[in-house]
PyMOL commands that place a pseudoatom at each C-alpha (Angstrom):
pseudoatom trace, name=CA, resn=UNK, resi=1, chain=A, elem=C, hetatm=0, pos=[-15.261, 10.736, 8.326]
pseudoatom trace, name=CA, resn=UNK, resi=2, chain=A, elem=C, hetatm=0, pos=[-19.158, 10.108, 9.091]
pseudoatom trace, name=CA, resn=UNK, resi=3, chain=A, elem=C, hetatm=0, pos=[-19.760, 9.133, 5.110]
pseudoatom trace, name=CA, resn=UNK, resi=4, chain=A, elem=C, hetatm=0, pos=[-19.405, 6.029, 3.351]
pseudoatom trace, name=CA, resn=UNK, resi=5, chain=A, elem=C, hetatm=0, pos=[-19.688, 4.503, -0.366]
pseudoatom trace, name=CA, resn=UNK, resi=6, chain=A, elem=C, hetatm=0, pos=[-22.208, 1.859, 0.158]
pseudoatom trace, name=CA, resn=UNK, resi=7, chain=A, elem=C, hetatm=0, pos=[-22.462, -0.969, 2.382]
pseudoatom trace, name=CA, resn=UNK, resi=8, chain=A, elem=C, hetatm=0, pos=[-19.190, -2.567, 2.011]
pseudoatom trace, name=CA, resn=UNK, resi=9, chain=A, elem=C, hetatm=0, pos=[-17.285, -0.098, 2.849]
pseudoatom trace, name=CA, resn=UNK, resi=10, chain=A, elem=C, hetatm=0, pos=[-19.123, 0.859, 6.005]
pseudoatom trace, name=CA, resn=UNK, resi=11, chain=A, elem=C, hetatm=0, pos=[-19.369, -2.579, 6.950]
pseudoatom trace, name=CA, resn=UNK, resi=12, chain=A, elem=C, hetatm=0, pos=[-15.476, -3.293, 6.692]
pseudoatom trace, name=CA, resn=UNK, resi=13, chain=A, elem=C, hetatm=0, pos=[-14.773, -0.026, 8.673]
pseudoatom trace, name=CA, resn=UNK, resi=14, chain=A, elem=C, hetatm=0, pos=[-17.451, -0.879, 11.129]
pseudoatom trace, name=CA, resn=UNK, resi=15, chain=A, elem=C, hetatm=0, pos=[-16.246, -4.517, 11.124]
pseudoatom trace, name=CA, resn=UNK, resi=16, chain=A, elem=C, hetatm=0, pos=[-12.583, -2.657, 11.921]
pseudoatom trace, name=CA, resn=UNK, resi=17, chain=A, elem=C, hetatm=0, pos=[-13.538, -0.146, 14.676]
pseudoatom trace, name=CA, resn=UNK, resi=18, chain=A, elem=C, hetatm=0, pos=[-15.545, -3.496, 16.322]
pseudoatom trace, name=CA, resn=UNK, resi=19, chain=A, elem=C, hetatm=0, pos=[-11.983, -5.247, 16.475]
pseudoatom trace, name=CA, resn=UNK, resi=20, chain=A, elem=C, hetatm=0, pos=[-9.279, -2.392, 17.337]
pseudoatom trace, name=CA, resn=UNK, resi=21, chain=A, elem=C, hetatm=0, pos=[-11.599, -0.107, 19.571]
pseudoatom trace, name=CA, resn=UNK, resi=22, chain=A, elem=C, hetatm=0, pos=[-12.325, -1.779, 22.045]
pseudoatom trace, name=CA, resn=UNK, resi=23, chain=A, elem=C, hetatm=0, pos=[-8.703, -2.615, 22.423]
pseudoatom trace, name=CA, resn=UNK, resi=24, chain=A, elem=C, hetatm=0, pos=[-7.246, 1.134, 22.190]
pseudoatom trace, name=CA, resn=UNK, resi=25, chain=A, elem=C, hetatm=0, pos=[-10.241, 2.110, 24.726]
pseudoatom trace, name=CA, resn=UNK, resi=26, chain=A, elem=C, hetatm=0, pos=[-8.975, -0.374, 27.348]
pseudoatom trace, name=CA, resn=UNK, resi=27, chain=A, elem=C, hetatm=0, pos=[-5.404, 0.918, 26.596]
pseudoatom trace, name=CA, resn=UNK, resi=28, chain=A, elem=C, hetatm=0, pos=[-5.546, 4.894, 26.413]
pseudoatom trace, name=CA, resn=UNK, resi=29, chain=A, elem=C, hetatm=0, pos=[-9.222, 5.321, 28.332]
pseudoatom trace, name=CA, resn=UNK, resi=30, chain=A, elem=C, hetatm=0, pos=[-12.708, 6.491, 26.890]
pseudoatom trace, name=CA, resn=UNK, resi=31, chain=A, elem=C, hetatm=0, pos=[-11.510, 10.342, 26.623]
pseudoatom trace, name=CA, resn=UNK, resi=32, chain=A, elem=C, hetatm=0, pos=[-8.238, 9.529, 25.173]
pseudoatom trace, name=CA, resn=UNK, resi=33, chain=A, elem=C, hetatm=0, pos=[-9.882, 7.193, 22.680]
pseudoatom trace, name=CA, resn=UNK, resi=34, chain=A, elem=C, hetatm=0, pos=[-12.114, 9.559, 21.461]
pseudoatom trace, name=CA, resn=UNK, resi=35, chain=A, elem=C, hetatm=0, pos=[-9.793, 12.447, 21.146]
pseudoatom trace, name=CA, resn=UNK, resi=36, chain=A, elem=C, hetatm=0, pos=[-7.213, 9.702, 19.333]
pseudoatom trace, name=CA, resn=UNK, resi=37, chain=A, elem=C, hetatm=0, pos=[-10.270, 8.613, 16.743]
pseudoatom trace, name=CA, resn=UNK, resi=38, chain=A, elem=C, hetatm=0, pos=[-11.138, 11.839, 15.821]
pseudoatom trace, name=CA, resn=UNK, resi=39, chain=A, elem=C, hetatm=0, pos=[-8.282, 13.678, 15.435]
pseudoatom trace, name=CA, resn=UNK, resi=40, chain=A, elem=C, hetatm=0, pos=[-7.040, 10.788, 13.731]
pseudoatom trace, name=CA, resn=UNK, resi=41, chain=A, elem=C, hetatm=0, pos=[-10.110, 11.223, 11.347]
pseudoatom trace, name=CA, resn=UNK, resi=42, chain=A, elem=C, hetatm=0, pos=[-8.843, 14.623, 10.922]
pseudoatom trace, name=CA, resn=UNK, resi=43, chain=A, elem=C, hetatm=0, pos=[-5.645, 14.331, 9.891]
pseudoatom trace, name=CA, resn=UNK, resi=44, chain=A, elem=C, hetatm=0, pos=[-6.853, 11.308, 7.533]
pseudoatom trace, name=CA, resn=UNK, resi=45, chain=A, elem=C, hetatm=0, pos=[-8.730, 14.162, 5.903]
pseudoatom trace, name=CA, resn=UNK, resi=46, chain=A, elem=C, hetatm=0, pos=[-6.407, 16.791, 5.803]
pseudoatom trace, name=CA, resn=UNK, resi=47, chain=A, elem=C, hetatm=0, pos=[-3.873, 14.310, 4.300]
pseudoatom trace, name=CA, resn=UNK, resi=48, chain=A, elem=C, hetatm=0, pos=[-6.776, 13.096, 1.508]
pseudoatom trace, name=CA, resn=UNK, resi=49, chain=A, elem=C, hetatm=0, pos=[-6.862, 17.413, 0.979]
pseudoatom trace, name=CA, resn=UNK, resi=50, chain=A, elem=C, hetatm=0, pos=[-3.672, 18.444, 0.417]
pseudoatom trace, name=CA, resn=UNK, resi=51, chain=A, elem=C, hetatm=0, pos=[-2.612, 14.879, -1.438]
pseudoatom trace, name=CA, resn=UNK, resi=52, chain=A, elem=C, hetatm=0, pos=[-5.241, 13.415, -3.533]
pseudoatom trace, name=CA, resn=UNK, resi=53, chain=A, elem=C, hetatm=0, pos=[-7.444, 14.845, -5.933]
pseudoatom trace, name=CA, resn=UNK, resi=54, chain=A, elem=C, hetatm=0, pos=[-10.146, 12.078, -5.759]
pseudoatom trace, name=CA, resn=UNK, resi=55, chain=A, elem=C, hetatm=0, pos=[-13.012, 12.880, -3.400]
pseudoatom trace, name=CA, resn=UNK, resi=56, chain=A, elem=C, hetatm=0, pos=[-13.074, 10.867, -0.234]
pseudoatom trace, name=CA, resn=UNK, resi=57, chain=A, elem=C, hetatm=0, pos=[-15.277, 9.336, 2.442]
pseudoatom trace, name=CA, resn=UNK, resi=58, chain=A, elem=C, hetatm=0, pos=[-15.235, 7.146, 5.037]
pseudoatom trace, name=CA, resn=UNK, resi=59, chain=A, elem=C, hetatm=0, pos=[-13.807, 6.411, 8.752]
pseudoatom trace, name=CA, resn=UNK, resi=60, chain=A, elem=C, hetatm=0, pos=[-10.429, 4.745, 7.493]
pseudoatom trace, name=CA, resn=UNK, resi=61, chain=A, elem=C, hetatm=0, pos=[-8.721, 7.357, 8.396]
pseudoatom trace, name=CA, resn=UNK, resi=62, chain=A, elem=C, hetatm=0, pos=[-10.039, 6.734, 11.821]
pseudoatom trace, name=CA, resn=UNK, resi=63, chain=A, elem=C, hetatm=0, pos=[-10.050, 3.599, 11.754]
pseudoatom trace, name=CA, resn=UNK, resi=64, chain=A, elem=C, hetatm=0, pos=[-6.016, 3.402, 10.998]
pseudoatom trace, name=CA, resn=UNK, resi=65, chain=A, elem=C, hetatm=0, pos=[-5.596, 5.967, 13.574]
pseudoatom trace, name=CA, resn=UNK, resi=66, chain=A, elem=C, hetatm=0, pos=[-6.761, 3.031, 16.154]
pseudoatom trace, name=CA, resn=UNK, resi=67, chain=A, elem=C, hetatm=0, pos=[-3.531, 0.978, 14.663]
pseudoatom trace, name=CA, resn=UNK, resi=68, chain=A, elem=C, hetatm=0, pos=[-1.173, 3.798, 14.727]
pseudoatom trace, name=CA, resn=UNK, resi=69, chain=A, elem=C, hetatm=0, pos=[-2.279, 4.648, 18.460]
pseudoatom trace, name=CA, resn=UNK, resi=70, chain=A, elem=C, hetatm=0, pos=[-1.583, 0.809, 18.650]
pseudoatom trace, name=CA, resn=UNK, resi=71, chain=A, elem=C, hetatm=0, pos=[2.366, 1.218, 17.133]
pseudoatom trace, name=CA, resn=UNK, resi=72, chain=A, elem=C, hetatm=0, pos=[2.757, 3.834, 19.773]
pseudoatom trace, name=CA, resn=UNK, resi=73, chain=A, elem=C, hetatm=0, pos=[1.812, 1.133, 23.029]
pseudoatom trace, name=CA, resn=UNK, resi=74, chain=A, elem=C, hetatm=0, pos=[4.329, -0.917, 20.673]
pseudoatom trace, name=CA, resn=UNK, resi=75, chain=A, elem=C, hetatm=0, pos=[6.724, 1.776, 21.705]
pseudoatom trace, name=CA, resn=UNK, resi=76, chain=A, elem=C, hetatm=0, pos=[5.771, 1.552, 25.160]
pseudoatom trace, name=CA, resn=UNK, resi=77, chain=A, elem=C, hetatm=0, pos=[5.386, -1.670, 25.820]
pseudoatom trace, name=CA, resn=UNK, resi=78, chain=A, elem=C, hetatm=0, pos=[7.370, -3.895, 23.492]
pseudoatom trace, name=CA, resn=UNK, resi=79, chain=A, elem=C, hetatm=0, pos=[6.768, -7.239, 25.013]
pseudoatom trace, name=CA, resn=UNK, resi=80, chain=A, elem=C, hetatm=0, pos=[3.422, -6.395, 25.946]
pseudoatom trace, name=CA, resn=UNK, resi=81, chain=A, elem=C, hetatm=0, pos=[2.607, -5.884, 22.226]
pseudoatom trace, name=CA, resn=UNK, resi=82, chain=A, elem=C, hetatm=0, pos=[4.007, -8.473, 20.955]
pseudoatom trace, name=CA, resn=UNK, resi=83, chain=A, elem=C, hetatm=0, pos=[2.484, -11.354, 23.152]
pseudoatom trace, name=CA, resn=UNK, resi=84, chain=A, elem=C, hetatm=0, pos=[-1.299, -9.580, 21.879]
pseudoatom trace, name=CA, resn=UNK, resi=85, chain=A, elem=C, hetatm=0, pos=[-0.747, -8.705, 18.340]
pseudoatom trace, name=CA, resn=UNK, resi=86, chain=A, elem=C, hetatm=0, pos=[2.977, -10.985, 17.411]
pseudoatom trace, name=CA, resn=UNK, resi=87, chain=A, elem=C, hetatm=0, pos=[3.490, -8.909, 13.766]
pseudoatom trace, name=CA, resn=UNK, resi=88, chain=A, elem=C, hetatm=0, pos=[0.054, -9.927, 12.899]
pseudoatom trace, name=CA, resn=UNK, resi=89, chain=A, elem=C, hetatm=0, pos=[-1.092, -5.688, 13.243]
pseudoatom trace, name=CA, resn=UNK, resi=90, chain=A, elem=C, hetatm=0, pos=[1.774, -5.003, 11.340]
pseudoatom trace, name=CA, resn=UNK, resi=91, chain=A, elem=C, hetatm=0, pos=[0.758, -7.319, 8.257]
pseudoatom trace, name=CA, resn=UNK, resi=92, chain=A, elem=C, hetatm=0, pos=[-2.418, -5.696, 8.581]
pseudoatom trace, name=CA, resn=UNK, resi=93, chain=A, elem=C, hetatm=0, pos=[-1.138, -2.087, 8.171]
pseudoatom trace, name=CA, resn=UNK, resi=94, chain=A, elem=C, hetatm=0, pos=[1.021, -2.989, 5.015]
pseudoatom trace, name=CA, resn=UNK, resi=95, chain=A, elem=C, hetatm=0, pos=[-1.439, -5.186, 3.605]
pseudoatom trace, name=CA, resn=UNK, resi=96, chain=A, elem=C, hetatm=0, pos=[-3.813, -2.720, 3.788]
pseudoatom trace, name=CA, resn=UNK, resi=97, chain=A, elem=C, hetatm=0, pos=[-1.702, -0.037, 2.451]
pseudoatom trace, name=CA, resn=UNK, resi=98, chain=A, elem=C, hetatm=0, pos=[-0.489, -2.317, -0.187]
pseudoatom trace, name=CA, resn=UNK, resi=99, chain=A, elem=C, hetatm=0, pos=[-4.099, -2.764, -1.517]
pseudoatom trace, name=CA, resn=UNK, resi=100, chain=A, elem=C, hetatm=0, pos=[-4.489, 0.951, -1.295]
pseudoatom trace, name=CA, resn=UNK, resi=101, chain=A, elem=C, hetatm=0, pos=[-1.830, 1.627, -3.143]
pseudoatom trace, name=CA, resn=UNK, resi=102, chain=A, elem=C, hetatm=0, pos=[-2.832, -0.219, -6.084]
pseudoatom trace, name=CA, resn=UNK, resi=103, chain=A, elem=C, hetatm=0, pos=[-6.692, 0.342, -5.721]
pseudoatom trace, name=CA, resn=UNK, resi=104, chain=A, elem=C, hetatm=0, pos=[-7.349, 3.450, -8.162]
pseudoatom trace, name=CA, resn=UNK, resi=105, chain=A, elem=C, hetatm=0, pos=[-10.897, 3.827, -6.060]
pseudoatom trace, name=CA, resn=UNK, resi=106, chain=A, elem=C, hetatm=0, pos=[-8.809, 3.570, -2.472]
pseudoatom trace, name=CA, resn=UNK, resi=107, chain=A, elem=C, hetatm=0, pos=[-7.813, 7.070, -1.023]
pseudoatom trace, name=CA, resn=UNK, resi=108, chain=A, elem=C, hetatm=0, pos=[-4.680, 5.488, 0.444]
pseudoatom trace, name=CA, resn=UNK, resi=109, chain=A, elem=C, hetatm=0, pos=[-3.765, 9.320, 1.588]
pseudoatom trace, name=CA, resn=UNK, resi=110, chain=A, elem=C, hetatm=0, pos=[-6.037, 8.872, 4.028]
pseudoatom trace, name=CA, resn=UNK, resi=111, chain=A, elem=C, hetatm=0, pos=[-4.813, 5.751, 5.525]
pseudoatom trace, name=CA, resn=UNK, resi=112, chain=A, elem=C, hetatm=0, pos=[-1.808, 7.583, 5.284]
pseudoatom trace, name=CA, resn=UNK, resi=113, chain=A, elem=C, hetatm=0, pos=[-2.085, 10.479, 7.394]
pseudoatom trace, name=CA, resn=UNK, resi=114, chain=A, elem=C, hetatm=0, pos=[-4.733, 8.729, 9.608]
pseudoatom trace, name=CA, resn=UNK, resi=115, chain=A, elem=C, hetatm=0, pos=[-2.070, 6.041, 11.064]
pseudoatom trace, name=CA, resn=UNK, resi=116, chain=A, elem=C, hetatm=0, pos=[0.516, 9.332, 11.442]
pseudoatom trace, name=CA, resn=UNK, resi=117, chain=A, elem=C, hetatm=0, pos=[-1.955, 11.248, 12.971]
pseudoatom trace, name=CA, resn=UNK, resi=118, chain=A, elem=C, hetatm=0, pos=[-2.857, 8.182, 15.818]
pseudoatom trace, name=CA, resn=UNK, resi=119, chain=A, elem=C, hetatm=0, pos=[0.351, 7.478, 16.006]
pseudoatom trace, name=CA, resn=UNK, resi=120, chain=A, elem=C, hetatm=0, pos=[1.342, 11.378, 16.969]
pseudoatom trace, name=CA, resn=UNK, resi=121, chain=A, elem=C, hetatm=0, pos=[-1.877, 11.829, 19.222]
pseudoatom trace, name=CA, resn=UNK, resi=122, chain=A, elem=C, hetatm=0, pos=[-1.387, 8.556, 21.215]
pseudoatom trace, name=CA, resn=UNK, resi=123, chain=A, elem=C, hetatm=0, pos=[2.087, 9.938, 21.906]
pseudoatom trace, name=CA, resn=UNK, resi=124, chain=A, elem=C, hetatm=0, pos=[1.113, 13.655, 22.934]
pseudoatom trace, name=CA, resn=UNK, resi=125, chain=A, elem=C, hetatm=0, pos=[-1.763, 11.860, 24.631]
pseudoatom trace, name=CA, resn=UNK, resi=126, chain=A, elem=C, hetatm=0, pos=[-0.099, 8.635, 26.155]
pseudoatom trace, name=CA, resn=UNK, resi=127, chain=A, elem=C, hetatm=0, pos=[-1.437, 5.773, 27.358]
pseudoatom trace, name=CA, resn=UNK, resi=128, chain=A, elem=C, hetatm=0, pos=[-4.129, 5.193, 30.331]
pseudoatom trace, name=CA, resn=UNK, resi=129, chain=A, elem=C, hetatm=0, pos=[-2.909, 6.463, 33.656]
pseudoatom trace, name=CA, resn=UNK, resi=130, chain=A, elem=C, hetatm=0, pos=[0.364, 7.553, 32.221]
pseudoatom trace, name=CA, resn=UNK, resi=131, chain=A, elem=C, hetatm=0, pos=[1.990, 11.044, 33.145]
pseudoatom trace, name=CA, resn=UNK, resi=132, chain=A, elem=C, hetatm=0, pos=[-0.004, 13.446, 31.592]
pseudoatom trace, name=CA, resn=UNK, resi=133, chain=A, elem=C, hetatm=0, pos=[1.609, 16.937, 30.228]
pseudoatom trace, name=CA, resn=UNK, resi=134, chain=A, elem=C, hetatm=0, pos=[5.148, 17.206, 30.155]
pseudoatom trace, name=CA, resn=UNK, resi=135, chain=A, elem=C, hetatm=0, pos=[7.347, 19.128, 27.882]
pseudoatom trace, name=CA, resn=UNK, resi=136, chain=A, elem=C, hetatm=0, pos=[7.404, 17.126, 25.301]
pseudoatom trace, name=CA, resn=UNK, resi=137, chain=A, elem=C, hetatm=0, pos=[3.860, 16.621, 24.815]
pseudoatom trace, name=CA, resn=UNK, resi=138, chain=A, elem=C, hetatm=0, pos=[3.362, 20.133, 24.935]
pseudoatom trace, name=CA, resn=UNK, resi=139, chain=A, elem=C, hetatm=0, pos=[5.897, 19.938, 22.279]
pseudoatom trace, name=CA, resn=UNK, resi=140, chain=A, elem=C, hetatm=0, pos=[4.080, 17.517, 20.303]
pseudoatom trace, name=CA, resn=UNK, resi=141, chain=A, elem=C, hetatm=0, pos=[0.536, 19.292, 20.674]
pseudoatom trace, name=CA, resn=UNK, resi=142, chain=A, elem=C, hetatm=0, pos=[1.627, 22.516, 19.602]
pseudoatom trace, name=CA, resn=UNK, resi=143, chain=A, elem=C, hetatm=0, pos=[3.327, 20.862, 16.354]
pseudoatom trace, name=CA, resn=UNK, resi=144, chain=A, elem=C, hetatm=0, pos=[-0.149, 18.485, 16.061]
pseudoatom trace, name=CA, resn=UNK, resi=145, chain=A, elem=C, hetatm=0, pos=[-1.951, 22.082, 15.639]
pseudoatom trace, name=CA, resn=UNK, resi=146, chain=A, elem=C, hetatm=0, pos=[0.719, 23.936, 13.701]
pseudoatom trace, name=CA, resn=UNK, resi=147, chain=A, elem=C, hetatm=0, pos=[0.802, 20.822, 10.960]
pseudoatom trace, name=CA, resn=UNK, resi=148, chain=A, elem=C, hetatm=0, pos=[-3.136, 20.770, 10.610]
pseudoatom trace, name=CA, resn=UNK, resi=149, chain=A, elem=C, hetatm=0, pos=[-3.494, 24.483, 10.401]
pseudoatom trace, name=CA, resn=UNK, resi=150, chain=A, elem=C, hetatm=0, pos=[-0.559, 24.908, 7.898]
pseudoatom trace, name=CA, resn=UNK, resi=151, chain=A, elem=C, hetatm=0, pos=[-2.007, 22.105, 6.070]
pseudoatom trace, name=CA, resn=UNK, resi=152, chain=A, elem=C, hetatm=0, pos=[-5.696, 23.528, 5.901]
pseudoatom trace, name=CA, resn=UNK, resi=153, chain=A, elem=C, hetatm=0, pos=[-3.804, 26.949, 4.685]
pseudoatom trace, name=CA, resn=UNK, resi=154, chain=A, elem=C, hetatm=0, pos=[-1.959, 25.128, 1.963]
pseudoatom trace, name=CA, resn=UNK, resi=155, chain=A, elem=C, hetatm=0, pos=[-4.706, 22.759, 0.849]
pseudoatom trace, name=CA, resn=UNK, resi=156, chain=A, elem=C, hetatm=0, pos=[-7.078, 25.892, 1.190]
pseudoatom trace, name=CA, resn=UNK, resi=157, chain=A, elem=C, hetatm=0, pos=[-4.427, 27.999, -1.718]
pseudoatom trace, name=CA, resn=UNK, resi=158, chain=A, elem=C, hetatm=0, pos=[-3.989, 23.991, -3.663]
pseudoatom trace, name=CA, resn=UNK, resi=159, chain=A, elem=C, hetatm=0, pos=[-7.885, 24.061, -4.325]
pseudoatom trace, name=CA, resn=UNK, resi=160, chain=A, elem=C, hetatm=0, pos=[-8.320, 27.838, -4.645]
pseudoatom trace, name=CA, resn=UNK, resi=161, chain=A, elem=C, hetatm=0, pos=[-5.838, 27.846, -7.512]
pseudoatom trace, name=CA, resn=UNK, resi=162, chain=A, elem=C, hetatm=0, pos=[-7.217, 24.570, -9.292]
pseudoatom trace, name=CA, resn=UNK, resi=163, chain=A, elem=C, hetatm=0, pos=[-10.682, 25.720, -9.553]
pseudoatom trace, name=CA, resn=UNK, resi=164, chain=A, elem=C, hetatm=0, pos=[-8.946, 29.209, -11.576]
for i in range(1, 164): cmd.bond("trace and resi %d" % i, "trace and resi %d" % (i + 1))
show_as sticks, trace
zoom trace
C-alpha cells in the first residue's frame, strides 16, 4: 500500500487521495478516515493475494476505498450525494475499472476488493456523529475480520502450493 511503480503512478494516486480525502474526512471524521483508508488498503491487498498472480503495489486499493466509503454516504444520504458528486463518482469508478480491466500491467483485483472493503468499513463504521455500535455493525465487524483472516488462510495454502 506504501509502494509505487514510478512517478506516475504515485502521482495519480496522490493526485486521487488530494481530491476524495479530504471529502471522506469531513464526512466520516479523522479516526474513521483513517481506519476506512487502511483497512481499505488491506482488503485491496488481500483481494490482489488470493486473485491475481501479478505482483502489486500501490495505494489504489486505498485510494478506491475513499469512493466506496463515498457509495455508502450515497446510501445514507441520497440527495445529499447527488447534489456533490451527480453520477460523475460513479463514471469514475467504472471508468477506472474499465481501464483496469483491460490494462495487463493494472492489478484491477485491487481496485476490486479496495472499493468492497470501503464500502463494508464505512458501513460498520458509519458516518461522522452517527450511532456508533449497534448490532449490526457488530455484525458487520466480526464478518470484516472473519473474511480477511479466511482470506489470508486461503491465499496463505494458494501460494504455499504454487511455489511446490
Amino acid at each position: 500500500m506504501f509502494l509505487h511503480v514510478g512517478l506516475v503512478h504515485l502521482f495519480f494516486n496522490s493526485y486521487a487521495l488530494y481530491i476524495y480525502g479530504p471529502i471522506v474526512e469531513k464526512l466520516f471524521g479523522k479516526t474513521r478516515f483513517a481506519l476506512i483508508y487502511i483497512g481499505s488498503g488491506l482488503y485491496g491487498s488481500l483481494s490482489s493475494y488470493l486473485f491475481s498472480s501479478n505482483p502489486a503495489a500501490g495505494a489504489s486499493g486505498a485510494i478506491f476505498g475513499l469512493m466506496g466509503s463515498l457509495l455508502y454516504f450515497r446510501q445514507r444520504k441520497k440527495d445529499t450525494f447527488r447534489r456533490i458528486f451527480g453520477p460523475q463518482l460513479i463514471i469514475i469508478i467504472l471508468i477506472n475499472l474499465f481501464y483496469g480491466s483491460v490494462q495487463p500491467s493494472i492489478d484491477n483485483w485491487g481496485h476490486i476488493g479496495g472499493l468492497v472493503g470501503g464500502y463494508l468499513i464505512a458501513n460498520s463504521l458509519g458516518l461522522y456523529k452517527e450511532d456508533g455500535v449497534g448490532g449490526f455493525k457488530v455484525f458487520l465487524w466480526t464478518l470484516l475480520i472473519v473474511i480477511f483472516l479466511l482470506g489470508l488462510y486461503v491465499g496463505r495454502h494458494k501460494h504455499f502450493l504454487i511455489a511446490i
